[in-house]
KELUM-447688 format. One line per field, with one value per atom (N, C-alpha, C): residue number from 1; chain; atom name; z, x, y. Coordinates in steps of 0.2 Angstrom, whole numbers, plus 2048, in hexadecimal, padded with zeros to 3 digits. Example, Ala and Ser with C-alpha at 12.3 -4.5 7.8 and 13.67 -1.06 7.14 Angstrom:
residues 2
n	c(1/1/1/2/2/2)
chain	c(A/A/A/A/A/A)
atom	c(N/CA/C/N/CA/C)
c3	c(827/827/827/823/824/827)
c1	c(842/83E/842/840/844/840)
c2	c(7E4/7EA/7F0/7F5/7FB/800)
***
This chain:
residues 97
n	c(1/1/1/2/2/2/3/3/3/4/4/4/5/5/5/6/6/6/7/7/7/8/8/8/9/9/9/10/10/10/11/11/11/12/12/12/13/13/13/14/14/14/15/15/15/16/16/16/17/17/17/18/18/18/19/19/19/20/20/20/21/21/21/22/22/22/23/23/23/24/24/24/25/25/25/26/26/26/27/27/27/28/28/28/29/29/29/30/30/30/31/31/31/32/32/32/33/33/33/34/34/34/35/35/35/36/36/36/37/37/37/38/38/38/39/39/39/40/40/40/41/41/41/42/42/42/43/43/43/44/44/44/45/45/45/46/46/46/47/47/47/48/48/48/49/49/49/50/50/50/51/51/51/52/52/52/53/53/53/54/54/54/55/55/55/56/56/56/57/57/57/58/58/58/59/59/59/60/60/60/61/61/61/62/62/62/63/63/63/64/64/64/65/65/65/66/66/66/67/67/67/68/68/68/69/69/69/70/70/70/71/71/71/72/72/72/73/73/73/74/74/74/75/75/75/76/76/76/77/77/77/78/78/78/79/79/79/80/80/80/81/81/81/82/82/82/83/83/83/84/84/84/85/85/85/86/86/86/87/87/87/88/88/88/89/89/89/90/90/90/91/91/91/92/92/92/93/93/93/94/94/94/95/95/95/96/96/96/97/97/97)
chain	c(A/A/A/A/A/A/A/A/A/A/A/A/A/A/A/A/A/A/A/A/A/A/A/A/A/A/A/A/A/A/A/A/A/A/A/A/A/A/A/A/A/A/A/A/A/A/A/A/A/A/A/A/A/A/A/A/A/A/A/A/A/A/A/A/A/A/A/A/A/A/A/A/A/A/A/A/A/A/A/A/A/A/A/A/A/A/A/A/A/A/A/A/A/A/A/A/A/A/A/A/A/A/A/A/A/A/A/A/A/A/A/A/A/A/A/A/A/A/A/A/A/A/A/A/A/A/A/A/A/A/A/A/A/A/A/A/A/A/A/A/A/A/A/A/A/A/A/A/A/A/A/A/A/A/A/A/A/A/A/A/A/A/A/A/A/A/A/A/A/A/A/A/A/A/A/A/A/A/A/A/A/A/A/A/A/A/A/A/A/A/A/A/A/A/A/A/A/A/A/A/A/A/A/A/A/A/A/A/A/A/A/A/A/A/A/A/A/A/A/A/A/A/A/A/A/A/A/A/A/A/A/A/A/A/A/A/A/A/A/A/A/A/A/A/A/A/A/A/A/A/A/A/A/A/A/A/A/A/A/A/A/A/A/A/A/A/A/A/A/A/A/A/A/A/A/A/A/A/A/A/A/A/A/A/A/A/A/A/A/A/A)
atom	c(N/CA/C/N/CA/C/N/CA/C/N/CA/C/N/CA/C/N/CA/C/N/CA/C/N/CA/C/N/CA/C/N/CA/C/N/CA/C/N/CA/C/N/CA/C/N/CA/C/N/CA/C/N/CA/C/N/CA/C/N/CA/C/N/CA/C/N/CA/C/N/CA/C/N/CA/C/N/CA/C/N/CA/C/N/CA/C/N/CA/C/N/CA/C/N/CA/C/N/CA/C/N/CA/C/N/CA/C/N/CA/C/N/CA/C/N/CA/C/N/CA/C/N/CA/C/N/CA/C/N/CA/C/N/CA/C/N/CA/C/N/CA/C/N/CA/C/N/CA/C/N/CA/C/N/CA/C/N/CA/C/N/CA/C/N/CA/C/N/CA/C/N/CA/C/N/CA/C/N/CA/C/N/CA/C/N/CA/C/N/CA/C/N/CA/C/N/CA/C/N/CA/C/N/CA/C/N/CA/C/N/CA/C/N/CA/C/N/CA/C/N/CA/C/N/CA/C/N/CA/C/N/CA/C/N/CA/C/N/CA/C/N/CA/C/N/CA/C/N/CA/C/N/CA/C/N/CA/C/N/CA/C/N/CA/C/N/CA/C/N/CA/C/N/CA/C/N/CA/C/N/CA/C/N/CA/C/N/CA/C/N/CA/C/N/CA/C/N/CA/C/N/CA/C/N/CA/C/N/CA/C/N/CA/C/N/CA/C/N/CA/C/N/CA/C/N/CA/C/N/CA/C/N/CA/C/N/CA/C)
c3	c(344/346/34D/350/357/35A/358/35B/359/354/353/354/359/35C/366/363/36A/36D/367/367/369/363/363/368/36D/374/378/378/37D/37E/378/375/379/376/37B/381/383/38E/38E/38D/38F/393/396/39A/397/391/38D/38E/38E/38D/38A/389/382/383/381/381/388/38D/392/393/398/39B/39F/3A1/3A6/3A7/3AB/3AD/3B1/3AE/3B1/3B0/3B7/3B6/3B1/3B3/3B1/3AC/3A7/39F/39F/39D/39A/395/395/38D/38D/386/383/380/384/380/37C/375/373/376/379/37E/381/386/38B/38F/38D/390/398/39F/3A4/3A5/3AA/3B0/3B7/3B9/3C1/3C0/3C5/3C1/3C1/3BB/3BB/3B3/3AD/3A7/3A7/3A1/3A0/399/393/38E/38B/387/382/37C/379/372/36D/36A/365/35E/35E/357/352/34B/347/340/33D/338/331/334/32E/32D/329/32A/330/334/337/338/331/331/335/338/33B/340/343/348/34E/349/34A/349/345/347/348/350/355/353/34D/34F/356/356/35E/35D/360/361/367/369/370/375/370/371/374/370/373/377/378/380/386/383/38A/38B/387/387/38B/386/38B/391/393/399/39F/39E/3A2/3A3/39C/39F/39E/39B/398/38F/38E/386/382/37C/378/372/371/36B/362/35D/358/354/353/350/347/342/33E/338/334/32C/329/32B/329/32B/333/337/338/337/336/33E/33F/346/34A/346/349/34D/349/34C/351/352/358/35C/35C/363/366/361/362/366/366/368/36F/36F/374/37A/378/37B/37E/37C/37F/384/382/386/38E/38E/394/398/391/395/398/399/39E/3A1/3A4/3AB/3B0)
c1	c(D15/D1C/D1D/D18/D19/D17/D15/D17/D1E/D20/D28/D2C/D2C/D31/D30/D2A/D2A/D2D/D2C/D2E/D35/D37/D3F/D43/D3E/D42/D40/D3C/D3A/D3E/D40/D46/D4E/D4E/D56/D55/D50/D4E/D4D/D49/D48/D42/D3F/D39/D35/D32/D2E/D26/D23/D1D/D17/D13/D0F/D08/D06/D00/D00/D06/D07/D01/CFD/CF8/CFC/CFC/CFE/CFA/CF9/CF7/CFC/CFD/D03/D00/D01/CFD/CF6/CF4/CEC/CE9/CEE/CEF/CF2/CED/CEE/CF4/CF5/CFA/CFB/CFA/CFA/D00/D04/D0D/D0B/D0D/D0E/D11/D18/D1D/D20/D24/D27/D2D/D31/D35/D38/D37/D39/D3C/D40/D46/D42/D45/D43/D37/D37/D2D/D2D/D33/D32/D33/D2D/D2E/D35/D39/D40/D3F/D3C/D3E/D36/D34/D2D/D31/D29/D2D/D25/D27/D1F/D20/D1C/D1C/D19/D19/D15/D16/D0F/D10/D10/D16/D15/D1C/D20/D27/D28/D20/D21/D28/D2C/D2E/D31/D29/D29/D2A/D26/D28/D2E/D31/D3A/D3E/D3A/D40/D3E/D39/D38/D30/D2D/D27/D22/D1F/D1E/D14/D14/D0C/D0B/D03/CFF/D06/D03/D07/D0C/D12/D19/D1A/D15/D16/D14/D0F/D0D/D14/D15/D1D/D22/D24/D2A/D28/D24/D20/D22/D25/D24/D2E/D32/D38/D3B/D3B/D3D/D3F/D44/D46/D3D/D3E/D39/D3D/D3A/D3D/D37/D39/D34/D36/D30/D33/D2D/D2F/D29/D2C/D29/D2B/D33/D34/D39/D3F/D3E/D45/D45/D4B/D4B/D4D/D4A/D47/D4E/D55/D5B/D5E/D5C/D5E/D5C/D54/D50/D50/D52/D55/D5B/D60/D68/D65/D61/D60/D5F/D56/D55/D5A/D60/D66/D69/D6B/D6F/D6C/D64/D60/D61/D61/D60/D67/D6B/D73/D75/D71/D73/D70/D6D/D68/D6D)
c2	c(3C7/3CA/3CA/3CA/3CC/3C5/3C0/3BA/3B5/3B9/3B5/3B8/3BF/3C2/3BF/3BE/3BA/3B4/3AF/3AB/3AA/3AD/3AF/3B1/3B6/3B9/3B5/3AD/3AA/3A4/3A4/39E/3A1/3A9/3AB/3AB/3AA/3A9/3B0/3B5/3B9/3B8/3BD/3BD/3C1/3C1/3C4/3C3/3C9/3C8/3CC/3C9/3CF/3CF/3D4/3D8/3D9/3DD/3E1/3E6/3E7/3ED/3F0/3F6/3F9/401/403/40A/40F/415/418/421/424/42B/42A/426/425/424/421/422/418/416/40E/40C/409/407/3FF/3FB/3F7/3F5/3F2/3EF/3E9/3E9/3E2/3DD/3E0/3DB/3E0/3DD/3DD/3DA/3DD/3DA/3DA/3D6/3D6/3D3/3D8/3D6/3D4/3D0/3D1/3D2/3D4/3D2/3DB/3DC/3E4/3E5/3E9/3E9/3EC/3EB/3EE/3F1/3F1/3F1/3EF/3F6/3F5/3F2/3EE/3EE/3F0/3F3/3F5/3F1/3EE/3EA/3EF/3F0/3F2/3EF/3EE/3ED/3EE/3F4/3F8/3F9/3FE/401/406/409/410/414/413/41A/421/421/428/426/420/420/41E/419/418/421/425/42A/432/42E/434/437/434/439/438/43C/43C/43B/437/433/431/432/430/42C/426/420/421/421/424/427/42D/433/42D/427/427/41F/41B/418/41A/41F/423/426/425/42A/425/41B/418/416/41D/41C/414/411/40A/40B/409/408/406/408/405/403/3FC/3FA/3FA/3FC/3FA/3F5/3F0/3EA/3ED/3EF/3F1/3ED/3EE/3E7/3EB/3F0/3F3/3F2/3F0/3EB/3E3/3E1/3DA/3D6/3D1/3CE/3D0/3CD/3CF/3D3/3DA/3E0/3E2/3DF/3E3/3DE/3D9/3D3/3D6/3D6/3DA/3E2/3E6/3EC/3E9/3E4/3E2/3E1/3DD/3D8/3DF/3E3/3E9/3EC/3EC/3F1/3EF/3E5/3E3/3E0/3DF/3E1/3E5/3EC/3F3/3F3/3EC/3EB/3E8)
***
């Protein structure tokens, strides 16, 4: 999944890139991708391979606190959402750049 959304944003010319490390308030975090503006992340995107459910509506984990903690959109791409919609989400994220 997370290699053919790659694809897919590398195809639309995005500057996408995956398996992101970063360090932020002293807490690591591992991005599937990312999406960059300028040599600056603009937009997570969390793959899963699963429905997570919960997690597209707000449950709140590790993860997520330390995501939102870096203030850039996060998008979920999980078996539940079709490649489309989260391209489309993607495209708007980075059209308000």
């Amino acid at each position: 999944m997370q290699a053919e959304l790659y694809f897919c944003l590398k195809k639309l010319g995005f500057d996408v890139r995956g398996e992101v490390t970063s360090l932020f308030d002293g807490e690591r975090s591992f991005f599937d991708l990312v999406i960059f503006h300028g040599h600056h992340g603009a937009v997570i995107i969390e793959v899963k391979n699963n429905d997570a459910n919960a997690l597209r509506n707000g449950k709140k984990t590790r993860q997520n606190r330390k995501y939102k903690a870096y203030g850039l959109p996060i998008v979920y791409y999980t078996t539940a959402t079709p490649i489309d919609s989260v391209i489309a989400e993607i495209q708007k994220h980075v059209e308000r750049l």
